[in-house]
Jmol script that loads the backbone (N, CA, C; Angstrom):
load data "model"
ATOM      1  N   UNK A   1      84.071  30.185 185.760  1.00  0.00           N
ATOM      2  CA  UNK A   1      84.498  28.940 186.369  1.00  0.00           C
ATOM      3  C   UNK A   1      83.469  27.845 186.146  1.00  0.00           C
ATOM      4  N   UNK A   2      82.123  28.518 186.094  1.00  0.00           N
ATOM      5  CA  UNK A   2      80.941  27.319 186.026  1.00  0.00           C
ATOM      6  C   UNK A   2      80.847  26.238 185.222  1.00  0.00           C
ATOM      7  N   UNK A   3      81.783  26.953 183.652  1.00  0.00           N
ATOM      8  CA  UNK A   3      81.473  26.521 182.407  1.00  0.00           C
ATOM      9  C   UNK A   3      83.074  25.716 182.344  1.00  0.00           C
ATOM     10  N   UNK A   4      84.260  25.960 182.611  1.00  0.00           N
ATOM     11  CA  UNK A   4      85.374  25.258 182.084  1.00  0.00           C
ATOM     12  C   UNK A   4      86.391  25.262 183.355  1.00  0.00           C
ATOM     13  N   UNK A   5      85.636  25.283 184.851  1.00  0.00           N
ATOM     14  CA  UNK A   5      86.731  24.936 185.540  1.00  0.00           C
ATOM     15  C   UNK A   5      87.662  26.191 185.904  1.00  0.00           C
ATOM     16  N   UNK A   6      88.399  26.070 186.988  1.00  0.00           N
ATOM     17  CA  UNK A   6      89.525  27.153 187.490  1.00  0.00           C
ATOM     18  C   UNK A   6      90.526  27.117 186.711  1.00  0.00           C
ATOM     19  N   UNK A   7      90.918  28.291 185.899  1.00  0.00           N
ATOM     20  CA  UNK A   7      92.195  27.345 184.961  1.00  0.00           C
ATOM     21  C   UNK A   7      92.972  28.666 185.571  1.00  0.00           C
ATOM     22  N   UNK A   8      93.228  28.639 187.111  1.00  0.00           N
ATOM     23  CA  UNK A   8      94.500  29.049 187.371  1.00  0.00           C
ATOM     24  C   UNK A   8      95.094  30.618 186.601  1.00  0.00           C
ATOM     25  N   UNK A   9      96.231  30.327 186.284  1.00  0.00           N
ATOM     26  CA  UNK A   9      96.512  31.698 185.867  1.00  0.00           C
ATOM     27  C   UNK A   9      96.232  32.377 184.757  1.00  0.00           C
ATOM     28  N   UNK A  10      94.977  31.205 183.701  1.00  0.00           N
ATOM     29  CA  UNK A  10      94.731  31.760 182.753  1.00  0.00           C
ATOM     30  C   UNK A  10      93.390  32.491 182.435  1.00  0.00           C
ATOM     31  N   UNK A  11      92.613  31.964 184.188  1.00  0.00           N
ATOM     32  CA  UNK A  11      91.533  32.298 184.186  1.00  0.00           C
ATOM     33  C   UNK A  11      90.846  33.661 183.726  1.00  0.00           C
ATOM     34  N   UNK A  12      91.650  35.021 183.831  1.00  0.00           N
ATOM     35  CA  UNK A  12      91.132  36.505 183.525  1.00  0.00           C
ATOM     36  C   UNK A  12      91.249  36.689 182.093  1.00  0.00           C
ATOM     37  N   UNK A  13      91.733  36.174 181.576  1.00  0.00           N
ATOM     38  CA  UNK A  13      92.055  36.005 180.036  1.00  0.00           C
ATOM     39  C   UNK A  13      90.961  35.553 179.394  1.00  0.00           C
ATOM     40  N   UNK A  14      90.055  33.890 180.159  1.00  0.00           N
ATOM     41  CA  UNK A  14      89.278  33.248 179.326  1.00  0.00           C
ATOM     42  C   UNK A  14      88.481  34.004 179.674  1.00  0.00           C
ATOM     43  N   UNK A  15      88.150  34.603 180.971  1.00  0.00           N
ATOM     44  CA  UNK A  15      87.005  35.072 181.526  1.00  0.00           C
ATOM     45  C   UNK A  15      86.989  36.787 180.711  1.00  0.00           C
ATOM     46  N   UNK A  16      87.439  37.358 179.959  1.00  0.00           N
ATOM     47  CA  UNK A  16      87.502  37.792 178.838  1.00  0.00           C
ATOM     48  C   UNK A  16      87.359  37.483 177.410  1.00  0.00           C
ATOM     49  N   UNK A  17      87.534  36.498 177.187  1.00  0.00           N
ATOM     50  CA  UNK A  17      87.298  35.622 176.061  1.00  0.00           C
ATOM     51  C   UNK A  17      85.714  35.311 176.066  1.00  0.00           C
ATOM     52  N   UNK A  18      85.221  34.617 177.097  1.00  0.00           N
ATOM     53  CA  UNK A  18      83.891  34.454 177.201  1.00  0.00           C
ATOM     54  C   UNK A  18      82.848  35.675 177.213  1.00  0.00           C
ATOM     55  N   UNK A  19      83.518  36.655 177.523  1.00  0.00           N
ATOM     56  CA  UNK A  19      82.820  37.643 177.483  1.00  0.00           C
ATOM     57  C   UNK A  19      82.466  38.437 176.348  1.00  0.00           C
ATOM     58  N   UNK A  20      83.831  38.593 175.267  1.00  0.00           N
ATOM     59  CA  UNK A  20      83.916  38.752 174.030  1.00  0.00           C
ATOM     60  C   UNK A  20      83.117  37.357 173.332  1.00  0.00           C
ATOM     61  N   UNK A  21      83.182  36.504 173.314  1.00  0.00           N
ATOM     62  CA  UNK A  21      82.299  35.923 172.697  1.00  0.00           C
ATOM     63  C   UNK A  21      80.973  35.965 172.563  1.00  0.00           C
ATOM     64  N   UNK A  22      80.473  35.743 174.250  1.00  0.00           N
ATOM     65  CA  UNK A  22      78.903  36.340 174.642  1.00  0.00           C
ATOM     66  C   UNK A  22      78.232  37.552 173.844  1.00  0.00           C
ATOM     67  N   UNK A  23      79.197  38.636 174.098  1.00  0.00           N
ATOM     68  CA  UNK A  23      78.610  39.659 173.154  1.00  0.00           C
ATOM     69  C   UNK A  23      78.472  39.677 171.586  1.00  0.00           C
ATOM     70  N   UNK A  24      79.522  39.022 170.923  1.00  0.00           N
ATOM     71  CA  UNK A  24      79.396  38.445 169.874  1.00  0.00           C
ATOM     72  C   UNK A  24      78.150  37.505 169.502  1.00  0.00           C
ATOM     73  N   UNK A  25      77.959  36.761 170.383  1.00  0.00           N
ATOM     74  CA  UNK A  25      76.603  36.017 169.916  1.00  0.00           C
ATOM     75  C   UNK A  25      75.414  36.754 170.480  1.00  0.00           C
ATOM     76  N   UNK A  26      75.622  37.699 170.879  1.00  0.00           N
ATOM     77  CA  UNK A  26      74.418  38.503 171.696  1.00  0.00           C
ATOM     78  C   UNK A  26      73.693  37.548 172.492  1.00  0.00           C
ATOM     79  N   UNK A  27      74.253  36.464 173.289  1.00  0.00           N
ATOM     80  CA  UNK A  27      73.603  36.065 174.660  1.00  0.00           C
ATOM     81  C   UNK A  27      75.325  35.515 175.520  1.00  0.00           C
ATOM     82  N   UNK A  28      74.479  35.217 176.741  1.00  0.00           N
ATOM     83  CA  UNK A  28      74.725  35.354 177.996  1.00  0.00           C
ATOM     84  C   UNK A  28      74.674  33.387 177.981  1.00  0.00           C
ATOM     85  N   UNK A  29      75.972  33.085 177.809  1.00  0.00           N
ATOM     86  CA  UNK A  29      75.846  31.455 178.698  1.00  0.00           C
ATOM     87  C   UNK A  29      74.843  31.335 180.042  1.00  0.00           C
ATOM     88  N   UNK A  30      74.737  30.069 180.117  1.00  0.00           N
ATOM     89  CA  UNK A  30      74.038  29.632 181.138  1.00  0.00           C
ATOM     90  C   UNK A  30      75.232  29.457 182.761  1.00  0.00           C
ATOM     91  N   UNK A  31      75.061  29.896 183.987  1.00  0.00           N
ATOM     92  CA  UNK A  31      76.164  29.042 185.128  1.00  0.00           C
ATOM     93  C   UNK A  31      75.830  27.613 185.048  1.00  0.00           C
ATOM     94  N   UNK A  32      76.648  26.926 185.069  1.00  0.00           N
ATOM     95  CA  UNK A  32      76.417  25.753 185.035  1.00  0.00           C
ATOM     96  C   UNK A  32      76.833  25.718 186.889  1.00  0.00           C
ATOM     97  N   UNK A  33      76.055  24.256 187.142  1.00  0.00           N
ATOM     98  CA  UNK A  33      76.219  23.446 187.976  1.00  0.00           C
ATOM     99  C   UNK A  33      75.623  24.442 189.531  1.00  0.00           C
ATOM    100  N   UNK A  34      74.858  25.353 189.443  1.00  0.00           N
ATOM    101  CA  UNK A  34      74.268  26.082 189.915  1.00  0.00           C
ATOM    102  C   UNK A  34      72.898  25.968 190.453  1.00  0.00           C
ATOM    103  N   UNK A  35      72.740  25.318 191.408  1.00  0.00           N
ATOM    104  CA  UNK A  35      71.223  24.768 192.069  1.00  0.00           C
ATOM    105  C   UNK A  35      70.282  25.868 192.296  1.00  0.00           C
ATOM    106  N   UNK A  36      70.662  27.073 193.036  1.00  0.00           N
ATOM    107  CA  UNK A  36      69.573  28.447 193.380  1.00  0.00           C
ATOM    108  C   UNK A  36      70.779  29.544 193.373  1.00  0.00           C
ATOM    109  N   UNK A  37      70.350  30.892 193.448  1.00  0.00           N
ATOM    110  CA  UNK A  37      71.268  32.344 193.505  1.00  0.00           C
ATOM    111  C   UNK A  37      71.159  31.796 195.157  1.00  0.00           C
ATOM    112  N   UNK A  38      72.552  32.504 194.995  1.00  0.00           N
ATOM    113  CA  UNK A  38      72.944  33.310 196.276  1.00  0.00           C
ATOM    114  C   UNK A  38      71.707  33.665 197.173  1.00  0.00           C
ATOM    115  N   UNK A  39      71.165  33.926 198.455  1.00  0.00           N
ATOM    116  CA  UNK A  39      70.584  34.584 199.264  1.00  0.00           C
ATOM    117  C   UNK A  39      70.679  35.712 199.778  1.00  0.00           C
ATOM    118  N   UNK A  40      72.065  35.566 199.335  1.00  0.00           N
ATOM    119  CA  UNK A  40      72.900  36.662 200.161  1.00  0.00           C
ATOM    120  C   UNK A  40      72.677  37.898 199.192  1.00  0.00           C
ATOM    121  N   UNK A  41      71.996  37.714 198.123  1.00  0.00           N
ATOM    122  CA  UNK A  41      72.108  39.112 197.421  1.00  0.00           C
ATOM    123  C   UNK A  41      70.420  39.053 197.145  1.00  0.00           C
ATOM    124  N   UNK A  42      70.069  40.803 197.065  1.00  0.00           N
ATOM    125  CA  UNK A  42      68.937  40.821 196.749  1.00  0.00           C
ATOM    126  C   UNK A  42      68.848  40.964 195.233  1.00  0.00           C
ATOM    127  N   UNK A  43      68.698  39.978 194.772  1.00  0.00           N
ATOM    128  CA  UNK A  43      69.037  39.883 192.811  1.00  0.00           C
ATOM    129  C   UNK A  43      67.844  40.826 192.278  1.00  0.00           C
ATOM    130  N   UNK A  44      66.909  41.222 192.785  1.00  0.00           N
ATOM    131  CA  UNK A  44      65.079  41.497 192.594  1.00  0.00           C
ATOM    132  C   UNK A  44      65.614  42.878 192.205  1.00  0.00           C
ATOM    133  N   UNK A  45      66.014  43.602 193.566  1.00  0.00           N
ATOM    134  CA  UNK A  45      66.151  45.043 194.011  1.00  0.00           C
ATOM    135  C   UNK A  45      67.130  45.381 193.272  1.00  0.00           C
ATOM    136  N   UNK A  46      68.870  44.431 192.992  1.00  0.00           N
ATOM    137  CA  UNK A  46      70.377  45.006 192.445  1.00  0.00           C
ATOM    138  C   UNK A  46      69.470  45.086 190.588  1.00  0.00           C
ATOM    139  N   UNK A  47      68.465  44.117 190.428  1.00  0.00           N
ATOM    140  CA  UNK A  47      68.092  44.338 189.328  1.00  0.00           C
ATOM    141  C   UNK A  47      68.702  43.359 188.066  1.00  0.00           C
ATOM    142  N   UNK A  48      69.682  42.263 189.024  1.00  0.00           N
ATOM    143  CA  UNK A  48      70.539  41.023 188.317  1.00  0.00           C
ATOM    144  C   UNK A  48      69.343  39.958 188.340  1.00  0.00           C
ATOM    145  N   UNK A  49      69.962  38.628 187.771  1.00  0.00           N
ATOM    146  CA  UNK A  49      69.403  37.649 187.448  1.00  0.00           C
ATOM    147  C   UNK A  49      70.696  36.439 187.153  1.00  0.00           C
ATOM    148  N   UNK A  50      70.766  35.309 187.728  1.00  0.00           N
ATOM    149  CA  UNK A  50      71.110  34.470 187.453  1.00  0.00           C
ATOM    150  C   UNK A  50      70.881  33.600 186.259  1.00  0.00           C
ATOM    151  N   UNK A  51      72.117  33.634 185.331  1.00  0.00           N
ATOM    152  CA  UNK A  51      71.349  32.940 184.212  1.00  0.00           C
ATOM    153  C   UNK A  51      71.251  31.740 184.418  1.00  0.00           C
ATOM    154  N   UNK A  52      70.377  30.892 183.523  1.00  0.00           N
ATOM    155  CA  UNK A  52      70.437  29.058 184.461  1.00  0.00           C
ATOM    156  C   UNK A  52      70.134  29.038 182.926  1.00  0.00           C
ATOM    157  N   UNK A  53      70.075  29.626 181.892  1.00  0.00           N
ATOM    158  CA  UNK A  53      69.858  28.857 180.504  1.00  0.00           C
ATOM    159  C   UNK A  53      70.361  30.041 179.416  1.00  0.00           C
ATOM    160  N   UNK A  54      70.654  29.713 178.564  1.00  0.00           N
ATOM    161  CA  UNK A  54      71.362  30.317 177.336  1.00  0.00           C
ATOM    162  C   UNK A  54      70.155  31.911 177.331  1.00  0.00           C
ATOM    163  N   UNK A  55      70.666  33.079 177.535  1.00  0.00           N
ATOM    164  CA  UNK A  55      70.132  34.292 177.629  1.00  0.00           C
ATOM    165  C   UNK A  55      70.034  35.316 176.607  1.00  0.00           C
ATOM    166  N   UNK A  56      69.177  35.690 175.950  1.00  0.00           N
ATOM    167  CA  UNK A  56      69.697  36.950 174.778  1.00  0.00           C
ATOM    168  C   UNK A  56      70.354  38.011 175.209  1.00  0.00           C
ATOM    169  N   UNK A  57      71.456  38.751 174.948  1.00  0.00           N
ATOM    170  CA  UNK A  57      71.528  39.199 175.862  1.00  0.00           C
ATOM    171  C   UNK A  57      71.755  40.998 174.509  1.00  0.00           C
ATOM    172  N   UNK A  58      70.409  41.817 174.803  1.00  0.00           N
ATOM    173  CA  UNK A  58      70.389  43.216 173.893  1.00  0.00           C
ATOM    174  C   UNK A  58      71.294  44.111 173.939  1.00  0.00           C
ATOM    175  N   UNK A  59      71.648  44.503 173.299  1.00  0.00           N
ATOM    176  CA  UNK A  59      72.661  45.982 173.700  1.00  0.00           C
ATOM    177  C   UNK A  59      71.499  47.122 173.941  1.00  0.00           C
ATOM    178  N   UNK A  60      72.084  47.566 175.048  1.00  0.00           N
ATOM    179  CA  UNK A  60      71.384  48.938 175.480  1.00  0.00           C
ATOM    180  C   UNK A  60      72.189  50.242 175.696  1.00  0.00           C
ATOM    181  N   UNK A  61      71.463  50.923 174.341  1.00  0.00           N
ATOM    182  CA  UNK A  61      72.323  52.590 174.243  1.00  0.00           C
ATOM    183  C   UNK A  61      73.026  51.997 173.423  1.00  0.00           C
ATOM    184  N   UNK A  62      73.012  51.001 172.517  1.00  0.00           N
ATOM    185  CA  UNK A  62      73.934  50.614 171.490  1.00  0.00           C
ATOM    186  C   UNK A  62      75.168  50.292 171.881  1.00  0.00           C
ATOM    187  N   UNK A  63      74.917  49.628 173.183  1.00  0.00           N
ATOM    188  CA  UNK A  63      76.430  48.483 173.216  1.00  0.00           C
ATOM    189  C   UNK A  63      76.386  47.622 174.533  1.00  0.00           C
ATOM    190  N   UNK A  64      77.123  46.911 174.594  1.00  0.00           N
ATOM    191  CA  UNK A  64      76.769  45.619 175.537  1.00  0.00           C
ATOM    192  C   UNK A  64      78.020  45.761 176.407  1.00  0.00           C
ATOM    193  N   UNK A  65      77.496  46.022 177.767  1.00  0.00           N
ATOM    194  CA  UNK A  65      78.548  46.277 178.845  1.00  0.00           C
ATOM    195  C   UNK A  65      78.554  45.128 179.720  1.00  0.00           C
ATOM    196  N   UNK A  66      79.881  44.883 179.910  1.00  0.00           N
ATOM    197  CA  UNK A  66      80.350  43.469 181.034  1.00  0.00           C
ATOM    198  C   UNK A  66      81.786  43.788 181.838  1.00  0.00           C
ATOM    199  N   UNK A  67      81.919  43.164 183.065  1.00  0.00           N
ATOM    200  CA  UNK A  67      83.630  43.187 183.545  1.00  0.00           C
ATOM    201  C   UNK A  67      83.653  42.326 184.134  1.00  0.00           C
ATOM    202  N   UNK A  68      84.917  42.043 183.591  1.00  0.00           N
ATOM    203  CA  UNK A  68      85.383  41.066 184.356  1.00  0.00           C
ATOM    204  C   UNK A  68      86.685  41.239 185.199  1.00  0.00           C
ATOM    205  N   UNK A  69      86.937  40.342 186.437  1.00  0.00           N
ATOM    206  CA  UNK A  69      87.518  40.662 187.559  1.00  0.00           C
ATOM    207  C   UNK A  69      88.592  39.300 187.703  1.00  0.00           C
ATOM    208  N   UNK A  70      90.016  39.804 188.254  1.00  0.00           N
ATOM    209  CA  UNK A  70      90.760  38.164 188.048  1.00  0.00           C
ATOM    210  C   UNK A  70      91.575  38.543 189.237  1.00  0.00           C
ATOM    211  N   UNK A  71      91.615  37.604 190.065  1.00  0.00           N
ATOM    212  CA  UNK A  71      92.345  37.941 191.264  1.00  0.00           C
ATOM    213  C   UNK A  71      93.356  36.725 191.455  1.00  0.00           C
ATOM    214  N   UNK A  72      94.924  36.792 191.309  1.00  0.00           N
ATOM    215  CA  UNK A  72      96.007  35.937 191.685  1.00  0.00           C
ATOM    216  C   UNK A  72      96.534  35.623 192.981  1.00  0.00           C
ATOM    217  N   UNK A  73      96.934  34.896 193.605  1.00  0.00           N
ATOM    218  CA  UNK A  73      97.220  34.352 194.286  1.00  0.00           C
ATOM    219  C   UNK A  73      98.536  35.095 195.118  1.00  0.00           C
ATOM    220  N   UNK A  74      99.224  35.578 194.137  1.00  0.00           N
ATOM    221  CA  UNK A  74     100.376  36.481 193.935  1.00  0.00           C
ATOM    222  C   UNK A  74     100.451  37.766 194.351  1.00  0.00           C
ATOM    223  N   UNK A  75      99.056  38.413 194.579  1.00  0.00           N
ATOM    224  CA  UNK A  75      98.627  39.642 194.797  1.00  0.00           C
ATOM    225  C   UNK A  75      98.077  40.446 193.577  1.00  0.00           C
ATOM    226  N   UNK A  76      98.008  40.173 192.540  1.00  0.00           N
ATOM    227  CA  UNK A  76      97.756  40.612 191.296  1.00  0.00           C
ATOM    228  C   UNK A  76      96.705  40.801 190.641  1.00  0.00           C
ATOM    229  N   UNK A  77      95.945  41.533 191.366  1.00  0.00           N
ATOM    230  CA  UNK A  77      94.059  41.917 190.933  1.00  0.00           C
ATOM    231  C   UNK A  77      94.130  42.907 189.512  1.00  0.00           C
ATOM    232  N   UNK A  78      93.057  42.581 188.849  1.00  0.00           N
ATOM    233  CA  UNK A  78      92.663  43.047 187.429  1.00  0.00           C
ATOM    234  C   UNK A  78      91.203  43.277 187.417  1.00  0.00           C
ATOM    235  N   UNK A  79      90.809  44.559 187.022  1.00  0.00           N
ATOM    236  CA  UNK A  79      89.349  44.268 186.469  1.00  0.00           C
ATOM    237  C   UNK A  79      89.263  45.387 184.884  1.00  0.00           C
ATOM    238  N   UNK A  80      88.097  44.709 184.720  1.00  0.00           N
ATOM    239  CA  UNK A  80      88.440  45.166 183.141  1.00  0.00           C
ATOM    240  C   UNK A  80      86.639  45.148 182.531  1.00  0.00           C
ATOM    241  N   UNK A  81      87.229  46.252 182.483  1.00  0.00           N
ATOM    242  CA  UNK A  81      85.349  46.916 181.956  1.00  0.00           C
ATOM    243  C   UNK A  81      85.250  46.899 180.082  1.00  0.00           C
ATOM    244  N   UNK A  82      84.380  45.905 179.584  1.00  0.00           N
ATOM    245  CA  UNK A  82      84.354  45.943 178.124  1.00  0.00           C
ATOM    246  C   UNK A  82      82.751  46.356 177.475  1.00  0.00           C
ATOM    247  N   UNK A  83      82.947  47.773 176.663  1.00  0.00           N
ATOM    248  CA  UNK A  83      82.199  47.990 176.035  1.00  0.00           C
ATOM    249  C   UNK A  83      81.814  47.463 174.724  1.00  0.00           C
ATOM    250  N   UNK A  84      81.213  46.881 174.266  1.00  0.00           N
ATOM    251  CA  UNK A  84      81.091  46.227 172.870  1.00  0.00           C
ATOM    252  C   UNK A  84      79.738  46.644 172.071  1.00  0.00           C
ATOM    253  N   UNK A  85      80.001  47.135 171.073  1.00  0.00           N
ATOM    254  CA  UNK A  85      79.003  48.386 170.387  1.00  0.00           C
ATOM    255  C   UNK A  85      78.125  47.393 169.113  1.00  0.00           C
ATOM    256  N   UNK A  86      76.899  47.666 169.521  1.00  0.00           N
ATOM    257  CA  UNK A  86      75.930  47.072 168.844  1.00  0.00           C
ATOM    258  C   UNK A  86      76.480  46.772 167.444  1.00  0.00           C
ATOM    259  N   UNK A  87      75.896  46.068 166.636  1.00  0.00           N
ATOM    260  CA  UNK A  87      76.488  45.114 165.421  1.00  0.00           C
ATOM    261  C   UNK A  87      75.436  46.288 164.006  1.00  0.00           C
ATOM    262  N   UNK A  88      76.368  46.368 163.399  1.00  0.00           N
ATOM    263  CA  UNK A  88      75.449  47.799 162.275  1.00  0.00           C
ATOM    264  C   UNK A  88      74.141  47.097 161.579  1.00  0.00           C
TER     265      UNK A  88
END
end "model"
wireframe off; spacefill off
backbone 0.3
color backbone group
């Protein structure tokens, strides 16, 4: 959403798209419009990081794991776990 806005019902799709891309370029976009993380999570300890700038992002064990999650309005939850295998 950070990067292009709520686009409604097409959102789990792009938010797949971005993800396939990310791994393709082997980094991690930046959140845009994002002042500090959450508080509410201990990012240190879960071992996350907020990206705030364009990230490399390595494959580890030879492939680059992400999911993404899309929840409708309609009742219609999706999540979707993508493995993407290091580049030869």
């Amino acid at each position: 959403k950070s990067n292009i806005g709520h686009t409604q019902a097409a959102a789990g799709g792009l938010g797949l798209a971005k993800v396939l891309i990310a791994a393709a370029r082997e980094a991690v976009p930046a959140s845009l419009h994002t002042a500090e993380a959450s508080r509410e999570i201990d990012w240190e300890k879960q071992g996350l990081r907020l990206a705030t700038e364009l990230t490399p992002w390595p494959a580890a064990d030879g492939h680059r794991l992400a999911a993404v999650t899309a929840f409708a309005m309609s009742g219609t939850n999706a999540h979707v776990i993508v493995s993407v295998p290091e580049a030869a």
